[in-house]
C-alpha positions as CSV (number, residue, x, y, z in Angstrom):
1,X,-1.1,5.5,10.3
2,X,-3.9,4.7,12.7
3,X,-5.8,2.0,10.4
4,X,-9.3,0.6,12.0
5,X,-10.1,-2.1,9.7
6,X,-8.2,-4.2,6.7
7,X,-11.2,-2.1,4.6
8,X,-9.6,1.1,5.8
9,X,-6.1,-0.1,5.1
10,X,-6.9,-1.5,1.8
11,X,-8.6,1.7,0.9
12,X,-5.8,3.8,2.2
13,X,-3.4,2.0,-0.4
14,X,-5.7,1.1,-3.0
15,X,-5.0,-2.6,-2.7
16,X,-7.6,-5.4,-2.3
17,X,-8.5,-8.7,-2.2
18,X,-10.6,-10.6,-4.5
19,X,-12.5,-13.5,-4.0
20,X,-12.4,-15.0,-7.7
21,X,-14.9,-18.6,-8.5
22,X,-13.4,-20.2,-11.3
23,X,-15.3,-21.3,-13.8
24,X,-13.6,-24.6,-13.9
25,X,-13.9,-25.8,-10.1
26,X,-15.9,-24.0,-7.3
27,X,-13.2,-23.4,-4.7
28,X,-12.5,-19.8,-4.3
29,X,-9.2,-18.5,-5.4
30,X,-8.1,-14.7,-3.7
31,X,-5.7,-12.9,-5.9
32,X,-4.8,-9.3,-5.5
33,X,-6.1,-6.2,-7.0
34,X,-4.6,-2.6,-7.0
35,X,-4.1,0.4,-8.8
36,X,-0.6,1.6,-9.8
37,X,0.0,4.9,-8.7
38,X,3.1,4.5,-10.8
39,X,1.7,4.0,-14.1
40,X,-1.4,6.4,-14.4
41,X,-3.2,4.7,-11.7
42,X,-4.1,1.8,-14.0
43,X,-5.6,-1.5,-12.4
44,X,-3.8,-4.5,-12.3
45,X,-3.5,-7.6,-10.5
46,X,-0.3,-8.8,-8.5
47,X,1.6,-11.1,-10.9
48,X,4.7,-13.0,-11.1
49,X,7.7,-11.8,-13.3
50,X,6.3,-14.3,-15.8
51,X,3.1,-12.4,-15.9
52,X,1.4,-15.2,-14.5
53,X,-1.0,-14.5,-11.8
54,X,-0.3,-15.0,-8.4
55,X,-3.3,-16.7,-5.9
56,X,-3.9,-18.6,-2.8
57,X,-6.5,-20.6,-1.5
58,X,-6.5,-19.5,1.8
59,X,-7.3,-15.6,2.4
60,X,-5.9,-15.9,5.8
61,X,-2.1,-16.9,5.1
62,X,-2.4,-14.1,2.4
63,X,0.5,-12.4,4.1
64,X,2.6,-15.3,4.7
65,X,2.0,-16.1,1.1
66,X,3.0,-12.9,-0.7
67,X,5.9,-12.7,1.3
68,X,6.9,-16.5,0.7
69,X,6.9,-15.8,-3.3
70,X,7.9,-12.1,-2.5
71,X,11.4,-12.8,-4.6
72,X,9.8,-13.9,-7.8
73,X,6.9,-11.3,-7.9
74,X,6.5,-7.8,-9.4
75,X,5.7,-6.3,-6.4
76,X,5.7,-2.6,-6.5
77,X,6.4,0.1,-4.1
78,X,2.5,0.4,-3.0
79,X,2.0,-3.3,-2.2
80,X,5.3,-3.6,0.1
81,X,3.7,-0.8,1.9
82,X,0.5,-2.4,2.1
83,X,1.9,-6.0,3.4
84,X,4.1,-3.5,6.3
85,X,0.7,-2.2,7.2
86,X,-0.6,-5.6,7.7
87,X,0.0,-6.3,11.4
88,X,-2.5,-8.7,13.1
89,X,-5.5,-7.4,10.7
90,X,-7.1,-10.6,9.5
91,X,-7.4,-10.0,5.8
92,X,-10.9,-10.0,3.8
93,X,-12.2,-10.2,0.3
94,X,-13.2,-6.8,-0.6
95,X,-15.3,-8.3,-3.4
96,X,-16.4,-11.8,-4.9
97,X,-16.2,-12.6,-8.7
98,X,-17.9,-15.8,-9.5
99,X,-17.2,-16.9,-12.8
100,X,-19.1,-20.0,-12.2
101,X,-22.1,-19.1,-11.8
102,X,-22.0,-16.1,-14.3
103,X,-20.5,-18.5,-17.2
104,X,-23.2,-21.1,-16.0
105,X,-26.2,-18.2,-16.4
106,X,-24.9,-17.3,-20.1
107,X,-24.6,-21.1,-21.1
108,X,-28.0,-21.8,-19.8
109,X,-29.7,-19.1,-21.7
110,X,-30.9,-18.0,-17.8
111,X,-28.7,-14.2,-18.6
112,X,-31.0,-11.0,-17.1
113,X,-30.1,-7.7,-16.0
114,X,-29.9,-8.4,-12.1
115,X,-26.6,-10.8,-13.1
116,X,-25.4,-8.5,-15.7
117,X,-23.7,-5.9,-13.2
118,X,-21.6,-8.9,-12.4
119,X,-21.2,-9.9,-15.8
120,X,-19.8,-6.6,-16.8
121,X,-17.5,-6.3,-13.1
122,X,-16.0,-9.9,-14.4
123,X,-15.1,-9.0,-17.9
124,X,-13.5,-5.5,-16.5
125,X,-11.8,-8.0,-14.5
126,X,-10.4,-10.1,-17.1
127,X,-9.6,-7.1,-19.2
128,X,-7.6,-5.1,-16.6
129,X,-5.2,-8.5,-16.9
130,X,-5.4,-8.4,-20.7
131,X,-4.5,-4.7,-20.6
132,X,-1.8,-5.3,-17.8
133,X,0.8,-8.1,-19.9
134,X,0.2,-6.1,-23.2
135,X,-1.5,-8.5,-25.6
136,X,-3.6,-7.4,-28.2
137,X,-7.2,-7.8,-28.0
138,X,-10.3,-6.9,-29.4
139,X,-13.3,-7.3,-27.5
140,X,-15.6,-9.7,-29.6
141,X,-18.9,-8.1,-30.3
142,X,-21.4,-10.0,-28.6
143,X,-19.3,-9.3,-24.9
144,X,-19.0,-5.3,-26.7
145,X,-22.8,-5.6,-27.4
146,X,-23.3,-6.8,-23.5
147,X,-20.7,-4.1,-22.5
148,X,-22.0,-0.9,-24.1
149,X,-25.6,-1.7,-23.1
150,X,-24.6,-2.2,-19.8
151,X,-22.9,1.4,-19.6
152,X,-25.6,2.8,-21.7
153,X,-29.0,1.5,-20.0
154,X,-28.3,0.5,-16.8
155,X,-24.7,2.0,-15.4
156,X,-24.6,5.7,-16.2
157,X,-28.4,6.4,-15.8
158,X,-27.9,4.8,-11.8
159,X,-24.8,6.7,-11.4
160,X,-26.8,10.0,-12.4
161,X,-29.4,9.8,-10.7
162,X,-27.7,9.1,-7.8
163,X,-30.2,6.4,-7.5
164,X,-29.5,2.7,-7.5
165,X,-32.1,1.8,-10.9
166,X,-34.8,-1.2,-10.5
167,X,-33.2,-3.9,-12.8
168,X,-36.0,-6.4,-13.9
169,X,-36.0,-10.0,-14.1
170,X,-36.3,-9.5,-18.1
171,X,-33.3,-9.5,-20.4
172,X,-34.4,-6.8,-22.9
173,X,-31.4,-7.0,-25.3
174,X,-31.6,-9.9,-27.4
175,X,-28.1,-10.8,-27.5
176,X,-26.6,-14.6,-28.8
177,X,-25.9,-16.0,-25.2
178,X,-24.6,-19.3,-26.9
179,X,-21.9,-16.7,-28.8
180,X,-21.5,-14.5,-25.9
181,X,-21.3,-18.0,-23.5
182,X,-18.3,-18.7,-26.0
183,X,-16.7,-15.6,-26.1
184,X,-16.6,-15.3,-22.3
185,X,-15.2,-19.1,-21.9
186,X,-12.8,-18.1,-24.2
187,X,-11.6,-15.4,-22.0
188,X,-12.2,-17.3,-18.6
189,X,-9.8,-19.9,-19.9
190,X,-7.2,-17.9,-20.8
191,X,-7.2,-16.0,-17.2
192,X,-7.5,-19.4,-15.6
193,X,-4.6,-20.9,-16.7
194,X,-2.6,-18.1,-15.7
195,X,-3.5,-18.2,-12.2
196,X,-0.5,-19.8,-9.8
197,X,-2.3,-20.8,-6.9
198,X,0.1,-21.1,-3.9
199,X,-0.6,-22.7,-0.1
């Protein structure tokens, strides 16, 4: 397999890194991503046999890491292949999720739709997780109300046009940001805690 870039060889498996702020310090966490070929190509994040979720500090020992912990992780067929592929590629975040500065928009009443597409990416996030270790959940309806108009107004009307939409400073939906700010803490500090960051 002639792989040009960690981009190409994360593509190729449909494996990434992501760069994840919590909300509860600033220093970047990188946890891995993927979809499971084996189970209806669902997306999931690379956990331990506990479920908890595994995560480093430093992006570049990410190999050394995975491998270190390899014994007490669920990792599947499609990630060993991934690490094999590794070589002297230095790894890279595919994509940033910063949970600080989202949280800190929504509790400062300071929500619009240019943040919102992150919003949206980050409760995805959370929920492929929630999805992932089988725990029942209902999305509570300020993050639903935030969700569907995201999808509704701004999402499928860019992806159909083919056209990436002018978002304005403006939040048009008057939404309960001190609820939703709530809601989404909620859900931060749930996925926070079950985050086992290794160095």
């Amino acid at each position: 397999m002639n792989i040009k870039s960690f981009s190409n060889l994360c593509q190729e498996h449909r494996v990434w890194i992501i760069e994840y702020v919590p909300y509860s310090h600033e220093k970047s966490v990188f946890v891995v991503w993927y979809t499971d070929f084996e189970d209806d190509d669902n997306d999931k994040l690379l956990v331990y046999n506990d479920e908890k979720i595994f995560g480093t500090s430093n992006i570049k020992s990410m190999y050394e890491m995975v491998l270190k912990e390899q014994q007490n992780l669920a990792v599947s067929t499609q990630i060993s292949n991934w690490l094999q592929c590794f070589g002297e590629i230095m790894p890279k975040a595919d994509v940033c999720f910063d949970a600080n500065s989202i949280i800190g928009s929504i509790l400062n009443s300071e929500l619009n739709t240019c943040k919102l597409d992150e919003l949206v990416k980050i409760i995805n996030f959370y929920e492929d997780y929630i999805y992932q270790i089988g725990i029942e959940y209902d999305r509570e309806e300020n993050v639903k109300e935030i969700w569907n108009y995201y999808y509704d107004v701004i999402f499928w009307p860019r992806f159909n046009s083919n056209n990436k939409i002018d978002l304005v400073d403006q939040f048009p939906l008057q939404t309960d940001q001190e609820a939703l700010g709530r809601a989404m803490l909620s859900m931060v500090r749930f996925f926070e805690q079950r985050i086992v960051v290794v160095d």
